[in-house]
N, C-alpha and C positions, 0 to 999 in steps of 0.2 A: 592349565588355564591359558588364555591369551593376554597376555599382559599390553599388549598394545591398545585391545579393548579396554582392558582397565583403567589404561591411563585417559583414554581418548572419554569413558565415563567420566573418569576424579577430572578432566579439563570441566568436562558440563559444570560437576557441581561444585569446584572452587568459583567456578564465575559466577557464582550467584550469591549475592549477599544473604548470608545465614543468621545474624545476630538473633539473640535468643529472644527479643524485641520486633524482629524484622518478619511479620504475616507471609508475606505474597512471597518473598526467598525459600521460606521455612514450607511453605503449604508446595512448593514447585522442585523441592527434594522428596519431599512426604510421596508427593504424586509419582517421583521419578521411582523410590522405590516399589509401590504398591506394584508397579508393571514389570519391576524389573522381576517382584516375588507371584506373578500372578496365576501361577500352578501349585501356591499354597494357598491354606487358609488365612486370610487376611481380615481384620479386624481393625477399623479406624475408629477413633476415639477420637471424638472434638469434644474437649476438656474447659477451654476458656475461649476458645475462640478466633485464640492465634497461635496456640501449642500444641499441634496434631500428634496423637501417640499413633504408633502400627504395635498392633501385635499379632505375629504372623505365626501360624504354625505349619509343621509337615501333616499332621492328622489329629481330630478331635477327637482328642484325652482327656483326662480329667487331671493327668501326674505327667511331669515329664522327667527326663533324664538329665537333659543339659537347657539350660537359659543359656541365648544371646542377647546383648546389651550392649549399644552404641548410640550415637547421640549426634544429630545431624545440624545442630546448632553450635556458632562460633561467641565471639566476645568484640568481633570488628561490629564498629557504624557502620551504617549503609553507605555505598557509595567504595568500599574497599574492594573491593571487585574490579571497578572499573578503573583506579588507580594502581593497584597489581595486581592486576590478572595472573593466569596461571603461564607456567614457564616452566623451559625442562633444559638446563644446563648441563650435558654430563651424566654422571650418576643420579643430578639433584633434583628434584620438584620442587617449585614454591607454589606461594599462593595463600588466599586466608583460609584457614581450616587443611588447608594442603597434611597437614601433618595430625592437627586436634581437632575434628579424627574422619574424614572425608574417605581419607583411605580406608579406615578401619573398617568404614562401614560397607567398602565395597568385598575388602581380606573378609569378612564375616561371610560376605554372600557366596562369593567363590567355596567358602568352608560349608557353609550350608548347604547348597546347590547337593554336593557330593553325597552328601546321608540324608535328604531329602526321604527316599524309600529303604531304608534303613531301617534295621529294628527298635534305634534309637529314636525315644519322642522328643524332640525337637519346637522349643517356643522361640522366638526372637521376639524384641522389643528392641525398636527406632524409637526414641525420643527428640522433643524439640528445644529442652528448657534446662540443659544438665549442667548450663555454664551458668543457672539463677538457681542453683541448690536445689532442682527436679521438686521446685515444690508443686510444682503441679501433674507430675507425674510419680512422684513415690507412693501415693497409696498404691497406683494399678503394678508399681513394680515389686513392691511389697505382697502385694495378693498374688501374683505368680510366682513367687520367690516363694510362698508357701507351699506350692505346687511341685515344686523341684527339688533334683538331688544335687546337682552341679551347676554351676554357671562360670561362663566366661563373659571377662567385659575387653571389647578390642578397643580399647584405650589405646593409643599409641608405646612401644616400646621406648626406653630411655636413649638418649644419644648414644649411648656407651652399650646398647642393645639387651639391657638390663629387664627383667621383666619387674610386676609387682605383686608380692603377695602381704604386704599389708599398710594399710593407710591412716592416719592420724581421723581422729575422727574431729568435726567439727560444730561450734552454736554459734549462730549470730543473734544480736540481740540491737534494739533499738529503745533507747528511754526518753521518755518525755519528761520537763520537768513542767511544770505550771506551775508559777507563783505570782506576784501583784505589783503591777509597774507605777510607779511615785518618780516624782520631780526627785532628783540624785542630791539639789541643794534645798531645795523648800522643807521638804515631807522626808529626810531618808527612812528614819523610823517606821515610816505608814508602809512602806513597799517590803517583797520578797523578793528576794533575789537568786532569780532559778540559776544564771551562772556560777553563783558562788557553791550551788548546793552539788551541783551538777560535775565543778571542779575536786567536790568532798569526793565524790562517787569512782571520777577517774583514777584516783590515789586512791584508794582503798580496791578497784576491782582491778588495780594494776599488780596490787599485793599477790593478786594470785600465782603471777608468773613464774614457772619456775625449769628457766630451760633443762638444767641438770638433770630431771624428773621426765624431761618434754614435753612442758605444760607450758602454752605462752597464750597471751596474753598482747590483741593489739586493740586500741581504741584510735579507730581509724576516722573517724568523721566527728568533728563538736562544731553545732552552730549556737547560735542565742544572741539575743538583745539588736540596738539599733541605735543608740547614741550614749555616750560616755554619760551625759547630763541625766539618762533615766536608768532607773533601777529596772534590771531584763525580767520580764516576768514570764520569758519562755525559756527553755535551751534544750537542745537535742544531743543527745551522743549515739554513735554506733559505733558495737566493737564485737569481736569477734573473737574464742576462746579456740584453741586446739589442744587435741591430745592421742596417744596410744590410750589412756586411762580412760573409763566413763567415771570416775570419779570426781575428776574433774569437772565434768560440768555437774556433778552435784553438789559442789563447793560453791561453783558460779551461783546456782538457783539459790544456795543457800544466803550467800555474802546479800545481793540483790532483795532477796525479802525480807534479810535485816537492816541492810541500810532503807528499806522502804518504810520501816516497822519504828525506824530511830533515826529521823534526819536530823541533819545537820543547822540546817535553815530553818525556823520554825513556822508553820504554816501551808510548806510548799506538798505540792500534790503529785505522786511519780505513777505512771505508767510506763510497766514494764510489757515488750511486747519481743515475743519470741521470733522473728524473720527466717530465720534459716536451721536447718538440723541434719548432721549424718552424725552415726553412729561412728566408732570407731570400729574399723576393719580388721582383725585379727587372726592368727593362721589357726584354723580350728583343724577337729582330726579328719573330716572329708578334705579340707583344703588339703592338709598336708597331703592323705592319697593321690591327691593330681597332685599336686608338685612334682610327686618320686616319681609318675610316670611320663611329666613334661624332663622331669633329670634323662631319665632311660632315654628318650627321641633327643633330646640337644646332643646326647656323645653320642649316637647312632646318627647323626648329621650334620655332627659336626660345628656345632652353631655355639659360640663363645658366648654365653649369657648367663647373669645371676640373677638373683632375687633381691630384691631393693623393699626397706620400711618408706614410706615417705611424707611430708606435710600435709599433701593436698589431699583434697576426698573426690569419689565419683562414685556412679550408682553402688560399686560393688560395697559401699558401706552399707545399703540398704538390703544387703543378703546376709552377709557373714552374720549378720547379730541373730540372723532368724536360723541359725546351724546351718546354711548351705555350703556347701564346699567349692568356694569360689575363687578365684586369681584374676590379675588385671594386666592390662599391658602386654597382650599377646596381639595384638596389631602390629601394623613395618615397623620399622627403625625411623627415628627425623631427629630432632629437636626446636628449640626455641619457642613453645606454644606458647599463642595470646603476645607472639612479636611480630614485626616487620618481618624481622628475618626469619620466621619461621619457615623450617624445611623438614624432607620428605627424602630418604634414601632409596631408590627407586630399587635398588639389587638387592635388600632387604625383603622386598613384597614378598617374592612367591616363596624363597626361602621358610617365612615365618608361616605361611600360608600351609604350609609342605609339614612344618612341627605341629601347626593346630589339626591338621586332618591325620596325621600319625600318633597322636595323643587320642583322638575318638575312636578309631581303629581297635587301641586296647581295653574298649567298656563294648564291644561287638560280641 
């Protein structure tokens, strides 16, 4: 590969604001790679109308061998770009998305490019929306996930050059409460009070956490009411549940339609609304077969990396549950994602680049 090339691409697309939010950034990467892939079969999906999916393939199959999966949207506002543009210090690249995962997507194509005519069938998926829980892209990657025997996701590798074979899977959820707002001194009796009910809910769906188990538990956003003198007759919470377990979130659905079933408050009205969903990631027995053959290529090159559980989820939760034998975190080396300081280990690239095309080598 030329890696000067590479870099003088990942310059193009860190300068352009990619926010999972941000249309004209997101549709002007989508574009960049449709031409960069234009001797595959290429498939664009306009989904909502600011979240373009690609799915590109080497040849029209109906089954393929390996999925690729990466995701050209960041977590920066607009306007990050132009306050840190891209930069090469040394060893280092910064930049927004420099690291989560700009590179990844270019490491994917350089890997792709190569078994293009291959006997391997070969799908990739660019997505636009995987920093807003790919809700608008998991059915289409779930229906090609059905399709395949492997996939990798070029998720960036860990600072410590750590790869990932499995992910906490995650629920987000959003309640409304509605109840009846009264003068706080005139009328208290006559009013419902959604903060107080709302308050019940937080305690009790806090009960669930249980990191010893690694099952937590955050209730990240409570709004409601609007002056001390009235009784609130709205309030919202949003929280959000993790785990290795799918059990857990059947504890959540379960706690939620009881406490909906037996309020607190009498009167009040809750709308439970489900916002976000991955599954939990787990090393199934295809995953494990690529593992042992990524173990074989890291001492054949040398490459000091383990295998990491970790908090966060990406697409790859959206395979493992359907039996795919899948790993993540086979993109360069960086840290810091979704910081300022986020960076990009430049001498990482081809390296990682060199282990993902010696890992396809052995399904030839």
């Amino acid at each position: 590969m030329d890696l000067n090339t590479y870099l003088k691409n990942l310059e193009i697309l860190v300068n352009v604001d990619c926010g999972s939010n941000t249309p004209e950034g997101l549709q002007f990467v989508t574009n960049f790679f449709q031409k960069l892939y234009k001797d595959w079969i290429v498939e664009y999906h306009e989904l909502n109308g600011i979240n373009p999916v690609l799915v590109i393939k080497n040849r029209d199959v109906d089954n393929f061998d390996f999925l690729f999966i990466g995701h050209n949207d960041t977590v920066f506002p607009e306007g990050t770009a132009a306050q840190r543009p891209f930069k090469i210090e040394g060893d280092i690249a910064t930049g927004p998305g420099v690291y989560d995962m700009k590179s990844g997507l270019l490491s994917m194509y350089e890997v792709a490019k190569e078994f293009k005519d291959s006997s391997l069938n070969i799908c990739i998926i660019i997505n636009t929306d995987e920093e807003i829980s790919s809700l608008i892209s998991r059915e289409l990657i779930t229906e090609m996930g059905k399709k395949t025997k492997y996939a990798l996701v070029f998720e960036p590798a860990r600072k410590n050059g750590n790869m990932v074979s499995e992910r906490k899977g995650l629920i987000k959820y959003e309640i409304t409460f509605n109840g009846k707002a009264t003068h706080a001194g005139i009328a208290p009796q006559n009013g419902i009070n959604a903060i107080v009910e709302a308050s019940h809910w937080v305690l009790e769906i806090s009960k669930l956490q249980n990191l010893e188990l690694g099952n937590s538990i955050n209730v990240g956003i409570i709004n409601g009411g609007f002056g001390v003198n009235t009784i609130p007759d709205k309030a919202i919470i949003k929280f959000e549940g993790r785990s290795h377990d799918i059990n857990h979130f059947e504890n959540i659905e379960k706690t939620l339609n009881r406490l909906k079933e037996n309020p607190y408050v009498e009167g009040i009205n809750v709308e439970i609304k489900e916002i976000g969903y991955r599954p939990p990631l787990v090393l199934n027995p295809l995953s494990k077969e690529l593992l042992d053959k990524f173990e074989i290529v890291k001492k054949q090159l040398k490459i000091d990396s383990n295998w990491e559980k970790t908090g966060g989820g990406s697409d790859a939760n959206f395979l493992g549950i359907l039996g795919v034998g899948v790993l993540d975190g086979v993109g360069p080396v960086g840290g810091n994602s979704h910081e300022a300081s986020e960076y990009l280990v430049i001498s990482s690239i081809e390296k990682r680049i060199e282990m993902v095309k010696e890992v396809l080598k052995m399904f030839l």
